[in-house]
C-alpha positions in Angstrom: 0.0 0.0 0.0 0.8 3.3 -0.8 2.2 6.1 2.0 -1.3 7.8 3.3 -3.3 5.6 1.3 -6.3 3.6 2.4 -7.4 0.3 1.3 -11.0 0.7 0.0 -14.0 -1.8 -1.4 -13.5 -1.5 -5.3 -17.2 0.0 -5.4 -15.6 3.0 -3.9 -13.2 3.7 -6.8 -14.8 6.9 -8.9 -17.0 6.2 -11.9 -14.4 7.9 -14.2 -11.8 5.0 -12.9 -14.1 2.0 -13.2 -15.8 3.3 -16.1 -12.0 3.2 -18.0 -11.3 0.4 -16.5 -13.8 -1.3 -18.0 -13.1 -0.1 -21.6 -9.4 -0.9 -20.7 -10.5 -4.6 -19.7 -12.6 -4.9 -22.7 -9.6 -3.4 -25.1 -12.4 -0.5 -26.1 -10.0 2.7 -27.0 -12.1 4.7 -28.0 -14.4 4.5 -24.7 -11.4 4.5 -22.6 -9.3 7.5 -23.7 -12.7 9.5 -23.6 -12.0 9.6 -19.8 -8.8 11.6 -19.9 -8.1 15.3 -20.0 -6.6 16.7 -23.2 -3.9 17.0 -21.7 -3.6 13.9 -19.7 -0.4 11.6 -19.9 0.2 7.6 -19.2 3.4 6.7 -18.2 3.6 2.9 -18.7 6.9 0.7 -19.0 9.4 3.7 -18.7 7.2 5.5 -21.8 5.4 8.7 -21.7 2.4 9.4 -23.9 0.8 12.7 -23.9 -2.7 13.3 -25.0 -5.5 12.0 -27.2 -4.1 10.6 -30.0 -0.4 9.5 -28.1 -2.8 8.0 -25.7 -5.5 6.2 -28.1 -2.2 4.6 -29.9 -0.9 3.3 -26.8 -4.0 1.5 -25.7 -4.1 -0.3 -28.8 -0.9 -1.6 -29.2 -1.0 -2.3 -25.6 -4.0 -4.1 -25.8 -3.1 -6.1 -28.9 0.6 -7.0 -28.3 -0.2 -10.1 -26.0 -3.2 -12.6 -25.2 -4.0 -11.9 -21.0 -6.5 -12.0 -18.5 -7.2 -8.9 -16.4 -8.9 -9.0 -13.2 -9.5 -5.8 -10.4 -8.4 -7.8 -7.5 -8.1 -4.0 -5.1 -8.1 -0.2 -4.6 -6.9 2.3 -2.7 -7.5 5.9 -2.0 -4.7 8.6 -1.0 -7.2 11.5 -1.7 -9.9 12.8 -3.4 -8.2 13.1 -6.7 -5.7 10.1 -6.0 -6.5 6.6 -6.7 -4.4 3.2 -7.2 -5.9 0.1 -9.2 -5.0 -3.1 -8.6 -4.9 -5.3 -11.4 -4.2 -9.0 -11.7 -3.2 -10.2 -15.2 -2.4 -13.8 -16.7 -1.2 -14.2 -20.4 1.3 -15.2 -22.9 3.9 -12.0 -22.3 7.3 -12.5 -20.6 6.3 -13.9 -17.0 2.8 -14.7 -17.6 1.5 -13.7 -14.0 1.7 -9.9 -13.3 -0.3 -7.8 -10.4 0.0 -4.0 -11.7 -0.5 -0.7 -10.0 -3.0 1.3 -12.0 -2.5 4.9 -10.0 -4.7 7.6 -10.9 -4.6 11.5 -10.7 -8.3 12.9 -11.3 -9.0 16.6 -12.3 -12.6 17.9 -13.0 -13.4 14.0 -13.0 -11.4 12.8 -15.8 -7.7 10.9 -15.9 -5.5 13.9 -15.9 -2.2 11.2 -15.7 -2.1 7.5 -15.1 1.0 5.8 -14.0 1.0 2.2 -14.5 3.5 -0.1 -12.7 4.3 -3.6 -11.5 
């Protein structure tokens, strides 16, 4: 767990989070980037993408590059805009067995950045 975070029930997380999740889960780009800022970034394996179409282009190579499972397995809050995900996933990329830390900065409701980490 995070420093100052608190474990919550995954019902808990925002709408915004859940909602992308789902699209993210589903491999549905264009419903998930709709829940960032424009000028939201994703840092994911030591890349950066900043907004809309860096974004979109990420989460379909990401989604398409391996053959996984991905299941919500628990959440945390830090604050009202700060959120982590926790994310079990089983496929055919290197390892095969990952839990991931979806973390979450919200502004005005949407993703404003999402860090994404093992």
């Amino acid at each position: 767990m995070t420093d100052n975070a608190q474990a919550i029930d995954l019902t808990e997380l925002p709408p915004t989070i859940t909602d992308y999740l789902t699209a993210h889960r589903t491999r549905d780009a264009d419903a998930a980037i709709t829940h960032f800022t424009d000028d939201a970034a994703v840092i994911d394996d030591g890349r950066t993408y900043r907004g809309p179409a860096d974004i979109r282009g990420w989460l379909k190579r990401s989604s398409g590059e391996y053959t996984y499972t991905i299941e919500l397995i628990g959440s945390e809050r830090i604050d009202d805009e700060h959120y982590t995900a926790i994310n079990h996933l089983e496929g055919d990329f290197p390892g095969g067995v990952v839990d991931l830390y979806f973390r979450f900065t919200l502004r005005d409701g949407r993703i404003a950045r999402l860090v994404i980490e093992a």
